[in-house]
C-alpha positions in Angstrom: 0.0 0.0 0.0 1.4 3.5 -1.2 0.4 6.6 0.7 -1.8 7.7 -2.0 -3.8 4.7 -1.3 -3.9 5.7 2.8 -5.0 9.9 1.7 -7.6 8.3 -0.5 -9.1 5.9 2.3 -9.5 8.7 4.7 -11.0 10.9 2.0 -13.6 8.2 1.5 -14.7 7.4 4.4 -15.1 11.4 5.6 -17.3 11.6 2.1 -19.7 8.5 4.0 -19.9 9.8 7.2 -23.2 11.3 6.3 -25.0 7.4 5.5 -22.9 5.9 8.0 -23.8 4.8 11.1 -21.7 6.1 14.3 -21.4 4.5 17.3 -22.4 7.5 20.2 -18.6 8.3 20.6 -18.3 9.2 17.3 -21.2 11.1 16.3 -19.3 14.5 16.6 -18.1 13.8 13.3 -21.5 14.8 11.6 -20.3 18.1 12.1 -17.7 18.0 9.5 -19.2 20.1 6.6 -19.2 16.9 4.2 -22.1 17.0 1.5 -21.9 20.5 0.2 -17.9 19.7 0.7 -15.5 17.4 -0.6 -13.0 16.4 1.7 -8.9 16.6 0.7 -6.6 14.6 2.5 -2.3 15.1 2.3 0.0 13.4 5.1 2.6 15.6 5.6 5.9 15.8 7.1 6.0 18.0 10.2 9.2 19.5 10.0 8.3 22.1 7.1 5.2 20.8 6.6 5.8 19.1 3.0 3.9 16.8 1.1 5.1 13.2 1.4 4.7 11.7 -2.0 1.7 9.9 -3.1 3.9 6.7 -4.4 5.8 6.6 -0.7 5.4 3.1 1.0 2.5 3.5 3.4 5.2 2.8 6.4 6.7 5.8 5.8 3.3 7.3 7.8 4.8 7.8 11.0 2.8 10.0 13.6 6.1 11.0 15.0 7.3 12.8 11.8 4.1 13.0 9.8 0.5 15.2 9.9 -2.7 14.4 8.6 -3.9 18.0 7.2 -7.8 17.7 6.2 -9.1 20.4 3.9 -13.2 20.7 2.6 -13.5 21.9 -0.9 -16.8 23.6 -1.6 -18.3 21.2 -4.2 -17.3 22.4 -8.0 -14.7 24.4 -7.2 -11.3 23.3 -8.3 -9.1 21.3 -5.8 -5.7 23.3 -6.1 -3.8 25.1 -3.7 -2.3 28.1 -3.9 1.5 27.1 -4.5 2.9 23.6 -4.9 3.5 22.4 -1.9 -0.1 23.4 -0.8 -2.3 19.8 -0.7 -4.2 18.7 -3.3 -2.4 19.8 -6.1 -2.4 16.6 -8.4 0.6 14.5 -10.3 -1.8 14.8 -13.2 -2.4 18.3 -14.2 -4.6 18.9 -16.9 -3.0 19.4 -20.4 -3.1 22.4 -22.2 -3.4 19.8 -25.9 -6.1 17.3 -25.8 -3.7 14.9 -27.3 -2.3 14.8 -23.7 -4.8 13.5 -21.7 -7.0 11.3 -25.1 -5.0 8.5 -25.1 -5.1 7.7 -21.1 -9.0 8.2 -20.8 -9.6 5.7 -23.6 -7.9 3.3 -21.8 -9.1 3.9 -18.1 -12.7 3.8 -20.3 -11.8 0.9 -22.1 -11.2 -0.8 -18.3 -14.6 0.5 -17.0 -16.2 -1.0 -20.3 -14.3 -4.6 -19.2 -15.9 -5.0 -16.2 -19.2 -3.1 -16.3 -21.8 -5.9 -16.6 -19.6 -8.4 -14.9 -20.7 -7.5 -11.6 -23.4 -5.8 -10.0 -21.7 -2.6 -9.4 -17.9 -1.4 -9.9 -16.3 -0.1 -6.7 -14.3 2.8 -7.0 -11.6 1.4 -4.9 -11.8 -2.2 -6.0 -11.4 -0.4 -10.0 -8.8 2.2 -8.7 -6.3 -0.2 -6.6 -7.0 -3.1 -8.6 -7.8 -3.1 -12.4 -6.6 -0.2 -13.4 -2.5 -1.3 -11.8 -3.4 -4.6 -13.3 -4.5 -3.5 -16.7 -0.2 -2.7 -17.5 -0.6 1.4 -18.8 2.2 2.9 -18.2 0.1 6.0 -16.6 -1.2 4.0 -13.9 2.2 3.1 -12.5 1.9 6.9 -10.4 -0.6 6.9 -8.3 -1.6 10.7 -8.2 -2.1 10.5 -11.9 -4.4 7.7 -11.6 -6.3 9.3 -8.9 -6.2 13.0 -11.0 -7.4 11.3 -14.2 -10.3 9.9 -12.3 -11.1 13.0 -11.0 -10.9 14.5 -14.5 -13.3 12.3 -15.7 -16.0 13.1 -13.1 -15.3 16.3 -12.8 -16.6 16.0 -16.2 -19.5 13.8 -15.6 -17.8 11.1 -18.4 -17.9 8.8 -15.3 -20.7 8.6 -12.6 -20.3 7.5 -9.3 -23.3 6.7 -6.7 -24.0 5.3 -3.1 -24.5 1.7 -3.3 -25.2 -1.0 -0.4 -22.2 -2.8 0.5 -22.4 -6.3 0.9 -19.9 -6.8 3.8 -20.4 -3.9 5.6 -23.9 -3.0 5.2 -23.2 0.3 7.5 -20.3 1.6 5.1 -22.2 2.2 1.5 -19.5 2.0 -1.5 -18.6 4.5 -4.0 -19.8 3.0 -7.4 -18.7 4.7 -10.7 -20.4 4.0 -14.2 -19.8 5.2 -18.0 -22.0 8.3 -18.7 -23.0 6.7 -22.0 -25.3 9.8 -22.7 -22.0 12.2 -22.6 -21.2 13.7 -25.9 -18.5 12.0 -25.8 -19.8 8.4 -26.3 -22.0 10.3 -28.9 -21.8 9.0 -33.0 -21.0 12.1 -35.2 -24.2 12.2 -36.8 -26.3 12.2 -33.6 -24.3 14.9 -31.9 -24.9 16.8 -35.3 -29.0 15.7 -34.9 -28.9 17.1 -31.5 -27.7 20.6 -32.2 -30.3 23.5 -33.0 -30.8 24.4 -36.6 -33.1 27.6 -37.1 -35.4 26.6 -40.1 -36.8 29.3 -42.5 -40.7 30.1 -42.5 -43.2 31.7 -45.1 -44.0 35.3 -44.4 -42.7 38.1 -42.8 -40.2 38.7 -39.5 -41.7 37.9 -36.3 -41.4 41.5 -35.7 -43.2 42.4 -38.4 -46.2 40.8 -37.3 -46.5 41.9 -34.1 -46.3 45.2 -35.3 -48.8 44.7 -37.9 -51.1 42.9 -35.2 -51.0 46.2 -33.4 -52.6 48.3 -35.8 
């Protein structure tokens, strides 16, 4: 396990505190402004506070030397700090070329397509820490990009993800994530062209013209 993997946890299961259930000790927590928030989680290293890297072995998480540093991103705005040692900032920036960023969507949608129908639902984690390292693309050897190109893709709605029931743990739902197959994107050429608006031409006079003439 990498420490991407441990920041990743934590930021799940802050995001499910809301349909969880709390033993009494814990139900403080429901005060953390999750729902309208998403949380963001770095370990960092106390002396200077920098940002231990995402592909570190998880044992480098020593209390002793380490921090967990929690931040709650209103929802839709972008997840960047201000400099880049601020948390959050991803491996995986988005590109300034489309060319950049084509070629690893099609294959982390390629690896969605795979397994949707195989199964009753995809977990997020089982998809992130498990078929995608598995699948061999070179881009999902880092975890921050893997975990930024997800993001890209929900940000962007290409991917869905929902609450589902989880089968072992019936208190702690799952993230599920799905192709959007109504996205443009998954769209044939003619239909996007079919679904655009074409202004058609009509006998008579302008609209304008006839309500003025309606006045008279």
């Amino acid at each position: 396990m990498k420490i991407g993997h441990i920041q990743r946890e934590i930021e799940e299961s802050l995001a499910n505190l809301t349909a969880a259930t709390l033993p009494p000790t814990l139900e403080g927590l429901r005060h953390l402004p999750v729902g309208d928030h998403n949380p963001q989680v770095s370990i960092r290293n106390l002396n200077g506070g920098r940002k231990v890297r995402d592909d570190a072995a998880a044992s480098y998480f020593d209390p002793d030397r380490c921090e967990v540093v929690i931040r709650f991103i209103p929802v839709g705005k972008p997840e960047h700090g201000g400099s880049g040692t601020e948390a959050g900032v991803p491996d995986f920036e988005e590109p300034s070329s489309p060319f950049e960023v084509d070629e690893p969507l099609k294959q982390l949608l390629d690896e969605l397509g795979k397994v949707e129908g195989t199964r009753p639902f995809v977990g997020l984690k089982w998809f992130r820490d498990q078929v995608l390292p598995a699948s061999g693309h070179e881009w999902t050897r880092n975890p921050g990009t893997l975990h930024s190109l997800l993001r890209y893709a929900t940000d962007r709605r290409i991917i869905l993800t929902s609450q589902v029931p989880n089968p072992n743990q019936p208190h702690h739902p799952v993230t599920a994530i799905r192709t959007n197959r109504r996205h443009p994107l998954f769209q044939p050429e003619a239909q996007r062209q079919a679904n655009r608006f074409t202004p058609i031409q009509i006998r008579g006079g302008s609209i304008a013209d006839t309500v003025i003439e309606d006045r008279r």
